[in-house]
SEKOLPA-286377 format. One record per residue (C-alpha): residue in three letters; x, z, y; chain. Coordinates in Angstrom, 2 decimals. Layout:
! residues N
("ALA"; (X; Z; Y); "A")
...
This chain:
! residues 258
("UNK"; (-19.96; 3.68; -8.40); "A")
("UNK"; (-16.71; 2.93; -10.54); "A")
("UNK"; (-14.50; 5.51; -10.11); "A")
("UNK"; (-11.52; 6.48; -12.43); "A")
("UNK"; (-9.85; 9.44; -12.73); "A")
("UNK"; (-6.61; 9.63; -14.75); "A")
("UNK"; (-5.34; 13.50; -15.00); "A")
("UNK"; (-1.87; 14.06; -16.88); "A")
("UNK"; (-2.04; 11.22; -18.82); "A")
("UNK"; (0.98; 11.23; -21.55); "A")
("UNK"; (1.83; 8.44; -24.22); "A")
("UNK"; (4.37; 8.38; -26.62); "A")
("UNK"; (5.32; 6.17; -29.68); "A")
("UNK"; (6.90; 7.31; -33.32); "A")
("UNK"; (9.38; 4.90; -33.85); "A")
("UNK"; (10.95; 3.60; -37.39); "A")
("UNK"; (13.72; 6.01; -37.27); "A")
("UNK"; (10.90; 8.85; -36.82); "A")
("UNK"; (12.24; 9.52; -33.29); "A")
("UNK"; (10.07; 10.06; -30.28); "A")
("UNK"; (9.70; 7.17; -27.48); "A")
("UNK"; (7.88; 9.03; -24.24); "A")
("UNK"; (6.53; 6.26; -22.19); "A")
("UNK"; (4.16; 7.67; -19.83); "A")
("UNK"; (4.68; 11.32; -18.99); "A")
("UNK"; (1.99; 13.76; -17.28); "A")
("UNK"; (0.66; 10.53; -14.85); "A")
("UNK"; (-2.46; 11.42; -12.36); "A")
("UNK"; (-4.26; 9.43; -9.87); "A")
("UNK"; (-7.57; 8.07; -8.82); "A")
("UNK"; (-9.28; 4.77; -8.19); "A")
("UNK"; (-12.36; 4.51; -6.12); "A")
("UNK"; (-15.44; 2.08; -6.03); "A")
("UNK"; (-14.26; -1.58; -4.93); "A")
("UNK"; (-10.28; -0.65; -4.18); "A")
("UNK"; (-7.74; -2.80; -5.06); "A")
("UNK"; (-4.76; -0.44; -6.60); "A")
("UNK"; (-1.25; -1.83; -7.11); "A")
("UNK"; (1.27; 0.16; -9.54); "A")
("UNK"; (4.59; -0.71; -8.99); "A")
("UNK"; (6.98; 0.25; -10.57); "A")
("UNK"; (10.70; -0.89; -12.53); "A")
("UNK"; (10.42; -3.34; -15.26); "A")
("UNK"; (9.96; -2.17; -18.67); "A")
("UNK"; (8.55; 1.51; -17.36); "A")
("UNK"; (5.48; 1.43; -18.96); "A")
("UNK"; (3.29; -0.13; -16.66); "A")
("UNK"; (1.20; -2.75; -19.26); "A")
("UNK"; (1.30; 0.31; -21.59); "A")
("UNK"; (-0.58; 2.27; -18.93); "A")
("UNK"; (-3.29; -0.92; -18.68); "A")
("UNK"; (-4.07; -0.95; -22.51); "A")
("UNK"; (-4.94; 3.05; -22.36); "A")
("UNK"; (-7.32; 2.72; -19.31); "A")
("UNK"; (-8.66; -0.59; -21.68); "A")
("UNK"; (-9.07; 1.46; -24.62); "A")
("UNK"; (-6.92; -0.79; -26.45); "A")
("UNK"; (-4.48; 2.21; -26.89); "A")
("UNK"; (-4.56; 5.57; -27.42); "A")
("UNK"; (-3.31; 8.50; -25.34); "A")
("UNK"; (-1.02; 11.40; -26.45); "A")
("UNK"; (-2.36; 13.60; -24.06); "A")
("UNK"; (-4.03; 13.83; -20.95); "A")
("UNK"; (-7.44; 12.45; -19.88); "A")
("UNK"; (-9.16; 9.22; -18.20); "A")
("UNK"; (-12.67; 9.68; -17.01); "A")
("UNK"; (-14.65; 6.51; -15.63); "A")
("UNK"; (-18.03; 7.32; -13.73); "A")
("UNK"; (-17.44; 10.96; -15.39); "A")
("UNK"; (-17.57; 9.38; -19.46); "A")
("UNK"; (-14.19; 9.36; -21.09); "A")
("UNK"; (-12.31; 6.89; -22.23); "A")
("UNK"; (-11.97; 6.66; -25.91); "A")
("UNK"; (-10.58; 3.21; -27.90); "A")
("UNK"; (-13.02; 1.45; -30.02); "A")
("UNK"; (-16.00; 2.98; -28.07); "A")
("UNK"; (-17.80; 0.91; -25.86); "A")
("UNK"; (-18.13; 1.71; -22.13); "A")
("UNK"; (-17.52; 0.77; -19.02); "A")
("UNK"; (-17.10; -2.86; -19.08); "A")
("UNK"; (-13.38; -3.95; -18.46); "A")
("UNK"; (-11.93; -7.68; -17.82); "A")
("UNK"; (-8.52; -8.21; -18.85); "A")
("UNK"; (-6.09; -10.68; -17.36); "A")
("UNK"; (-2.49; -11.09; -18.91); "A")
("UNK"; (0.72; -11.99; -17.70); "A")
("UNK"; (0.07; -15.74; -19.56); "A")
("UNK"; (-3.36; -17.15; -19.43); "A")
("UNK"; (-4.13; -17.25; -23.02); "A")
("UNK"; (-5.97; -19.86; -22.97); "A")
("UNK"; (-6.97; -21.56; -26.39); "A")
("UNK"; (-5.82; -25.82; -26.10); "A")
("UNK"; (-8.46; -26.83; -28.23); "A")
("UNK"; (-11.29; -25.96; -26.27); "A")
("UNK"; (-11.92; -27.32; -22.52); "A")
("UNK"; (-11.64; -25.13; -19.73); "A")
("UNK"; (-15.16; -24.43; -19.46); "A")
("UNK"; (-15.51; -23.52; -23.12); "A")
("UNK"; (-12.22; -21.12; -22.76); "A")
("UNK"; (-14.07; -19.19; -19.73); "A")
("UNK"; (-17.46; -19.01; -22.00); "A")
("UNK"; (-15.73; -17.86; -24.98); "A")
("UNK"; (-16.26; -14.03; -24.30); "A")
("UNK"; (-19.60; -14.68; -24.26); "A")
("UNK"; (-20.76; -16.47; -27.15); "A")
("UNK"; (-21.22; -12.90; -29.17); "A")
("UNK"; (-23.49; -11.52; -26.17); "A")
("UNK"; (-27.42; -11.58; -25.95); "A")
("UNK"; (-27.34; -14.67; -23.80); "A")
("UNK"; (-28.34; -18.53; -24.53); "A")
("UNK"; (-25.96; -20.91; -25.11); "A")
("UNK"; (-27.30; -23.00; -21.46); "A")
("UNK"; (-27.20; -19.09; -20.06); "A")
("UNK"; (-23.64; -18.32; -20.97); "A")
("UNK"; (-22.82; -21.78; -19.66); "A")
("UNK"; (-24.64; -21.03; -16.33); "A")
("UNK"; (-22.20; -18.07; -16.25); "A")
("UNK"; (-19.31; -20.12; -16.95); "A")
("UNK"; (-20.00; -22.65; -14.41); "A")
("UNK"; (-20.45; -19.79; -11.53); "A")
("UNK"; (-17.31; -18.70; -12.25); "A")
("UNK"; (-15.46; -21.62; -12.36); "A")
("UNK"; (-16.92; -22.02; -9.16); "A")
("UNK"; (-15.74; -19.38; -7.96); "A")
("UNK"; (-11.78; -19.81; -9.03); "A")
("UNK"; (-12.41; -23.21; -7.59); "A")
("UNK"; (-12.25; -25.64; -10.97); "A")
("UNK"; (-15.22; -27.38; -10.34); "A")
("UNK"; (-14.75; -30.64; -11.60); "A")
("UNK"; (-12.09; -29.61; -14.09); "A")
("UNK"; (-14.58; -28.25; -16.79); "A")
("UNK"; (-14.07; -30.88; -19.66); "A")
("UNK"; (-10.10; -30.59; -19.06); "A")
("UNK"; (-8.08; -28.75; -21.82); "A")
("UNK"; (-5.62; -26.31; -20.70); "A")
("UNK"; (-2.35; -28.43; -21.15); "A")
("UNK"; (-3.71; -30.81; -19.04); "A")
("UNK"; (-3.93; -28.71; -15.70); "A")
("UNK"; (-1.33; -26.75; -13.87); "A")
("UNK"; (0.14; -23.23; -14.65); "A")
("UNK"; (-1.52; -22.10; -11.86); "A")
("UNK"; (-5.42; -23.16; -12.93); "A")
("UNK"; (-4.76; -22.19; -16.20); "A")
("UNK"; (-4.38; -18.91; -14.40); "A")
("UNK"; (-7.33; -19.45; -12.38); "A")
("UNK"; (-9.06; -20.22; -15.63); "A")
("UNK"; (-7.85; -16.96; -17.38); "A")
("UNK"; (-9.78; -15.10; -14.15); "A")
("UNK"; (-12.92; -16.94; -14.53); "A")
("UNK"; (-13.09; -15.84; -17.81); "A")
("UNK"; (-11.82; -12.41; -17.34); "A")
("UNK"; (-15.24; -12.64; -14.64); "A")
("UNK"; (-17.32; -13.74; -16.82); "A")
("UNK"; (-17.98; -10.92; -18.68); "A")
("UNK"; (-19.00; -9.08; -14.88); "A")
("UNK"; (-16.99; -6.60; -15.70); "A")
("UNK"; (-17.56; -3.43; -13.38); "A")
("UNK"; (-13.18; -3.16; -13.41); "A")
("UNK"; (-10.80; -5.97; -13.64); "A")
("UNK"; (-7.29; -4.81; -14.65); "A")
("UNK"; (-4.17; -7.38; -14.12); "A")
("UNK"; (-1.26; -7.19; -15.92); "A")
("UNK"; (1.29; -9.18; -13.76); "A")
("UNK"; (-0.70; -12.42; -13.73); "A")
("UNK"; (1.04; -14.05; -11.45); "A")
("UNK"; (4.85; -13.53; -12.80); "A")
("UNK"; (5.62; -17.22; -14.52); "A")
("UNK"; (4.31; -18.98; -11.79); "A")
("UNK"; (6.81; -20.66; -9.20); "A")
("UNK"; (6.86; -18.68; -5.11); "A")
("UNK"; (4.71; -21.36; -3.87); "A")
("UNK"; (2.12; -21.47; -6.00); "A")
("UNK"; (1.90; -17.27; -6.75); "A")
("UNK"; (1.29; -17.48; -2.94); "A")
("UNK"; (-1.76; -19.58; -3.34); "A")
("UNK"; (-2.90; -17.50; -6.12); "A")
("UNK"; (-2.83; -14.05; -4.64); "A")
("UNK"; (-4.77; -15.90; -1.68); "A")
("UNK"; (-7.23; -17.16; -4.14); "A")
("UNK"; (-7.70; -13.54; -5.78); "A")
("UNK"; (-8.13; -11.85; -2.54); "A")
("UNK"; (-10.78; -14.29; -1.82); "A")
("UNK"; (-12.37; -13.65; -5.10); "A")
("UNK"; (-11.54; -9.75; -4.91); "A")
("UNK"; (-13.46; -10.12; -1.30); "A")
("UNK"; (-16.61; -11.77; -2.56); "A")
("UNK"; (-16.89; -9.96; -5.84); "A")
("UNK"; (-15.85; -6.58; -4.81); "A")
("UNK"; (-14.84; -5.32; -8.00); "A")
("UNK"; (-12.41; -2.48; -8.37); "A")
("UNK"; (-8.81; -3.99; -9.08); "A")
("UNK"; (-5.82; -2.15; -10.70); "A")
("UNK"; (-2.81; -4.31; -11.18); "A")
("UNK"; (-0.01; -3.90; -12.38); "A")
("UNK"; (3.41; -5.45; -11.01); "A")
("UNK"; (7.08; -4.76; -9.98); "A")
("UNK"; (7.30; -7.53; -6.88); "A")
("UNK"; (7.47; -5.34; -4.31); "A")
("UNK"; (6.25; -7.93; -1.31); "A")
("UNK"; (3.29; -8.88; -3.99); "A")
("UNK"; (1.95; -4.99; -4.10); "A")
("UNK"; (1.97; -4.95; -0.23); "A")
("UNK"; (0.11; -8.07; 0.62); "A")
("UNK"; (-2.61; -7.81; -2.09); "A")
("UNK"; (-3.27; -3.47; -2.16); "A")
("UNK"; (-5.46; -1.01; -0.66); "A")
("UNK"; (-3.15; 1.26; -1.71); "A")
("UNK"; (-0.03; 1.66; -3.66); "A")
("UNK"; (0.97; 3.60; -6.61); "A")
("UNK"; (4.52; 3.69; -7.03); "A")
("UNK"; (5.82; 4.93; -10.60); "A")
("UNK"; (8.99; 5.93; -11.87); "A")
("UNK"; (11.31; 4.55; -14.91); "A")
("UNK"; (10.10; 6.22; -18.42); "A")
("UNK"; (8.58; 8.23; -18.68); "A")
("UNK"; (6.35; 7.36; -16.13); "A")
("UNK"; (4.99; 9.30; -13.43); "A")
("UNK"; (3.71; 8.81; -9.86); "A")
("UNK"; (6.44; 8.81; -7.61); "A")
("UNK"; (4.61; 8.03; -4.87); "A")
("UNK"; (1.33; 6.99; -3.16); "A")
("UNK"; (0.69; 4.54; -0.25); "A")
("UNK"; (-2.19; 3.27; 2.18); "A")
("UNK"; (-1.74; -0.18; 2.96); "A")
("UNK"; (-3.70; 0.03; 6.42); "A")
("UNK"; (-3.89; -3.81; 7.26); "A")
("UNK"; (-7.02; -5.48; 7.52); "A")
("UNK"; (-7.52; -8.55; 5.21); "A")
("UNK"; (-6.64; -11.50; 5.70); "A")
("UNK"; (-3.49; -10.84; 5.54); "A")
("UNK"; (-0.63; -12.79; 6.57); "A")
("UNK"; (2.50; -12.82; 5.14); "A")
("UNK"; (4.67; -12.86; 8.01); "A")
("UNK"; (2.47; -9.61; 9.59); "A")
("UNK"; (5.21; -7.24; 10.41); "A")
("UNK"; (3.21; -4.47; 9.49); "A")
("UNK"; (3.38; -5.58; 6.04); "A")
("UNK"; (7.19; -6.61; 6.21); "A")
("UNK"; (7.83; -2.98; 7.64); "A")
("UNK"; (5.82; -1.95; 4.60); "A")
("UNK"; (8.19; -3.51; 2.53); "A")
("UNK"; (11.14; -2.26; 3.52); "A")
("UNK"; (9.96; 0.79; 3.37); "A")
("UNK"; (8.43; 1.00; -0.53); "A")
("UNK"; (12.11; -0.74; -1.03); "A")
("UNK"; (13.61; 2.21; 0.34); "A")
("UNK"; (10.96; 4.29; -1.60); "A")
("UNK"; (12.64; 2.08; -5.01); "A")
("UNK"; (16.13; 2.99; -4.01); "A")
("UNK"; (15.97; 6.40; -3.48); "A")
("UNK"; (14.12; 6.76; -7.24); "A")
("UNK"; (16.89; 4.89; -8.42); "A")
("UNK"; (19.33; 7.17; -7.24); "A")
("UNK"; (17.47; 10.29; -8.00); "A")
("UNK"; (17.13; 8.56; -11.79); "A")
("UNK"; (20.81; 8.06; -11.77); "A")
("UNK"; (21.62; 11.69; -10.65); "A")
("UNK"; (19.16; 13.61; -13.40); "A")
């Protein structure tokens, strides 16, 4: 069991001038075993700021994040946690397959082990066959793939997203949020990510978290109760839609009016 539980998280920065920057503000929710969370919410809010805390990459002001009952604490090591950015961050020197075994070569496995876990993985973002290409030399959309299979590779027990899927054209996001359902589906690891396309939180969530401008908080909370797979032209989820974009405009206005 992988559950998280984030109670009144807070995070603020010191800027140069010595005055205060609150970017998340008194923020609580849960995440159980095997869901798939999305957090919506405006650009710039403090969404990717929220990602690095639960990594441990950043520290919190206040608050607490528990994960199977241990806290969080950066530096420490943990729960283990894959990571995938908004670009793929892939390195063009080394081949695909050598990107996606990178996170292992300081582990405790062989070199033909942590290639046996590269290979499964590229397997299972479907790239077999493009192993010994270098990352230039496939689409922005396998790079992505790539940047998964890696993230995967270290079988993390939670795989956070930080809007993985924004550079990438309609069309081929599409295919990708198909292909990480399907992965989601046969891996069954617990998914938080993090986004502000509305019609992308509905088709890929369990649920919804919807957050407000800084400093964050939740706004809102919604069961996506549609079976998967999912269509995109189910009107269940196109109702859903219009009604988180109602959810958006009312915060708006309530922003506007405080």
């Amino acid at each position: 069991m992988n559950k998280i539980v984030v109670s009144n998280l807070r995070k603020h920065f010191i800027l140069p001038d010595r005055s205060r920057l609150d970017v998340v503000g008194d923020l609580s929710f849960q995440v159980e075993d095997g869901e798939f969370l999305s957090i919506l919410g405006p650009s710039g809010c403090g969404k990717s700021t929220l990602l690095s805390i639960l990594a441990g990459l950043e520290s919190l002001s206040g608050g607490e994040i528990l994960i199977n009952e241990r806290p969080v604490v950066p530096g420490e090591k943990g729960i283990r946690l894959g990571f995938v950015f908004q670009q793929p961050r892939l390195l063009n020197w080394r081949s695909v397959r050598e990107n996606v075994r990178l996170p292992l070569e300081h582990g405790s496995l062989s070199r033909d082990e942590q290639l046996n876990v590269a290979q499964r993985y590229l397997e299972l973002a479907r790239l077999q066959g493009f192993e010994n290409y270098f990352p230039l030399q496939i689409s922005g959309g396998m790079q992505q793939r790539a940047a998964i299979a890696r993230a995967l590779a270290i079988e993390p027990e939670v795989l956070l997203m930080d809007e993985p899927f924004s550079s990438l054209d309609e069309l081929t996001a599409r295919k990708m949020r198909k292909e990480l359902l399907r992965i989601w589906q046969e891996t069954r690891k617990t998914i938080i990510f993090v986004t502000h396309d509305i019609s992308e939180a509905v088709y890929l969530s369990n649920r919804l978290l919807v957050v407000t401008e800084r400093p964050t908080r939740v706004y809102e909370t919604l069961t996506i109760d549609v079976g998967y797979p999912r269509d995109y032209d189910d009107d269940r989820l196109f109702e859903m839609t219009k009604k988180v974009s109602r959810l958006f405009l009312q915060m708006e206005e309530e922003h506007d009016e405080s």
